[in-house]
C-alpha positions in Angstrom: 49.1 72.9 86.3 51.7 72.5 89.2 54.7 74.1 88.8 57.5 71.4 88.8 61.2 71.9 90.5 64.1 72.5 88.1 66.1 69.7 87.9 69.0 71.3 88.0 70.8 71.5 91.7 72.8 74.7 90.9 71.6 77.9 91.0 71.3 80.0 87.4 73.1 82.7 88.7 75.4 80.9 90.6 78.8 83.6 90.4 81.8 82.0 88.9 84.2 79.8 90.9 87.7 81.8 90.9 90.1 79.9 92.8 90.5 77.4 89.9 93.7 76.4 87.7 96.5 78.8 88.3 94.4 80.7 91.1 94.5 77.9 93.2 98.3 77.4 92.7 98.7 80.8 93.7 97.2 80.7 97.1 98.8 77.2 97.5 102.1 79.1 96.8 101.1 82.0 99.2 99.9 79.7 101.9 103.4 78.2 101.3 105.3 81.2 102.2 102.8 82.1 105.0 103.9 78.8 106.7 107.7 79.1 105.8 107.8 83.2 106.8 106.1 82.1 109.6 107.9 79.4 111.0 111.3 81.0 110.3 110.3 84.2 111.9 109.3 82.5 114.9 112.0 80.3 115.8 114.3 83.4 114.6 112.5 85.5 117.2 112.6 83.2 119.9 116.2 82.0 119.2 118.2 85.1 119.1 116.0 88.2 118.2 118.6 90.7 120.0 120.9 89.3 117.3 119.4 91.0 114.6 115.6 92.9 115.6 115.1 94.9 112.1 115.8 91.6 110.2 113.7 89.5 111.9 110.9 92.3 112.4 110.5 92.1 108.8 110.1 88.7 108.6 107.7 88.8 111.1 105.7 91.0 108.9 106.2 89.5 105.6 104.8 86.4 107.2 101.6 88.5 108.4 101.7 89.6 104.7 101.5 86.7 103.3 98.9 85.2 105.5 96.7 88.1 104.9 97.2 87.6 101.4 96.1 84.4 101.1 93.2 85.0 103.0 92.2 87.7 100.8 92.7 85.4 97.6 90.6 82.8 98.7 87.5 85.3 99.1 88.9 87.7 96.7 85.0 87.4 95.1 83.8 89.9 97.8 84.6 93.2 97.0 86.4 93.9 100.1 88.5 90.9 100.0 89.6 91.7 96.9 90.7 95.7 97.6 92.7 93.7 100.9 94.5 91.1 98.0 95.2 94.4 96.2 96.8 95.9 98.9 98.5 93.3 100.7 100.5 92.4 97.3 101.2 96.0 96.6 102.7 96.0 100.0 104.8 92.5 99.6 105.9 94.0 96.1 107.2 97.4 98.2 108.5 95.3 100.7 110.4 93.2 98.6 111.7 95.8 96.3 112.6 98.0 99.0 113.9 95.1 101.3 115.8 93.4 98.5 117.4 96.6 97.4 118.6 97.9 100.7 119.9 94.3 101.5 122.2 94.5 99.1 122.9 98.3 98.9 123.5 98.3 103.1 123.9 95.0 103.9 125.0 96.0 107.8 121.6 96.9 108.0 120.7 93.2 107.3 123.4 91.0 109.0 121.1 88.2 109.3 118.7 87.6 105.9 114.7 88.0 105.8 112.8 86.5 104.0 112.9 89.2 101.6 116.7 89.4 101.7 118.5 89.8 98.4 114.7 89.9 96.6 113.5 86.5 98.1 117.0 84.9 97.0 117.0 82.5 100.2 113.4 81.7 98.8 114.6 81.1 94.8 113.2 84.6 94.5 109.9 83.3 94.8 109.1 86.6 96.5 109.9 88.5 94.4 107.9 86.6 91.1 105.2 86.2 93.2 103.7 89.7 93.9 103.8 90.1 90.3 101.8 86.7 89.7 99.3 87.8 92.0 98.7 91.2 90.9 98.2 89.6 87.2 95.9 86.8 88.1 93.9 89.9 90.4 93.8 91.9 87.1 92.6 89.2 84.9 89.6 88.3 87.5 88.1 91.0 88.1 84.8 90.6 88.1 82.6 93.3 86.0 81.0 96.1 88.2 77.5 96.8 87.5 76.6 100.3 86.7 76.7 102.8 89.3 78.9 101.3 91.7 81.7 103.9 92.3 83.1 102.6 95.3 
């Protein structure tokens, strides 16, 4: 008797799709900051960086932050890619803690803002909710590790 094809196109044991419902409005989010860190760092940069070189440094990075972020949410199903979406939100969450607080504790450090200014208040604090989202939605995904697998 011939064996006969499964009728079903997807594979049995397919691994589940992650960037659905709020995962996807996450990275949509993140990939919104990356563009607006971005953008703002640059033109600051180019514009008048000898103005203010530690404030617009940091935005510099916390655009690189973000992007990497983003990256690493969107194939946070690899292993690695999820250890990198680990630690490029615990970074953003230092960053922004420690940013935010020395804004406002030494503001002639900061005479221009950053993006993470005053905790993200230039960006409705969105920076600093959005670590915290991250992490959570990180912690609720993780996927199972088999037996064995210590790294």
């Amino acid at each position: 008797m011939p064996e006969t094809a499964p009728t079903s196109t997807a594979p049995s044991a397919a691994p589940r799709r992650r960037m659905t419902g709020v995962g996807r409005v996450l990275v949509v989010v993140y990939a919104i900051m990356a563009l607006g860190a971005t953008g703002r760092s640059f033109v600051q940069i180019v514009r008048e960086f000898d103005e203010a070189p530690l404030a617009y440094s940091l935005s510099a990075l916390a655009a690189l932050v973000y992007i990497l972020a983003t990256l690493a949410l969107i194939f946070s199903a690899s292993e690695r890619w999820y250890r990198v979406a680990w630690a490029a939100i615990v970074f953003e969450l230092v960053g922004v803690l420690v940013v935010g607080t020395l804004s406002l504790t030494h503001p002639e450090l900061f005479d221009h803002p950053t993006v993470w200014s005053g905790y993200g208040i230039g960006y409705v604090l969105i920076p600093l909710v959005l670590p915290f989202l991250g992490l959570w939605w990180l912690i609720a995904h993780r996927r199972a590790r088999p037996a064995g697998d210590a790294a």
